[in-house]
Each structure stands twice: as structure tokens, then as C-alpha cells.
C-alpha positions, 0 to 999 in steps of 0.5 A: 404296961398292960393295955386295956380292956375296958374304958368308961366315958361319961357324958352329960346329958343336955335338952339337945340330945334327947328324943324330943330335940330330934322329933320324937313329941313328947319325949324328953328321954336321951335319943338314941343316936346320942346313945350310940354316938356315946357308945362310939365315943367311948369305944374309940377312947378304948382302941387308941391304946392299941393304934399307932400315933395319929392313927384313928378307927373307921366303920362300926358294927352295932348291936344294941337294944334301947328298949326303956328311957334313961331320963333326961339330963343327968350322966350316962356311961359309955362302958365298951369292951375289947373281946 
């Protein structure tokens, strides 16, 4: 079986996890450490296709721009990839 590549996660955005809930006034947009925590969650889903049982990843790199709002409580997608 080929392993993957690519992984899609889907999150439900809430009131908690946007801009205002964290203090931002006035911004009910997906903050963005919620974004990157989806980014990380979906990056993790991808690498435990190649780690041994009970094996985990630690540490992260991240190069993002968040530069226009999403909106606020609809889905977001988390599309990592492995290079």
C-alpha cells in the first residue's frame, strides 16, 4: 500500500476559536492560532502513515501568511503536504 502524500482535515469553526474570543475587538473571523492549530492537526493525521505504532511527531516549522478573513463558523480545511 502506497503511503500518502496529502491529507484533508475538516474542522468546524465555532465562536471560541475566533479573533474575538482571543481579543482581538470586533473580529469574528477564525483567529489565527486556531488556523495553525488545524494545520498542525492535519499535518500529524499525514505523518502517522509513515511513524511506527505509538510513535508521535514533536517541534514544528511554520511559514504562513493569514492575510484576509475566512469568516466565522462555517468549515475550514487543513490540506498539508509531504515534500
Amino acid at each position: 500500500m502506497e503511503k500518502p502524500t496529502e491529507y484533508t482535515l475538516t474542522w468546524e469553526v465555532t465562536d471560541e476559536m475566533t479573533a474575538k474570543r482571543i481579543g482581538s475587538t470586533g473580529s469574528k473571523i477564525l483567529s489565527t492560532p486556531n488556523m495553525v492549530a488545524l494545520m498542525e492537526a492535519a499535518a500529524l493525521e499525514l505523518a502517522k502513515a509513515y511513524l511506527d505504532e505509538g510513535m508521535t511527531t514533536v517541534g514544528t516549522e511554520i511559514h504562513c501568511r493569514h492575510l484576509a478573513p475566512c469568516g466565522d463558523e462555517g468549515e475550514r480545511y487543513g490540506p498539508p503536504a509531504l515534500h
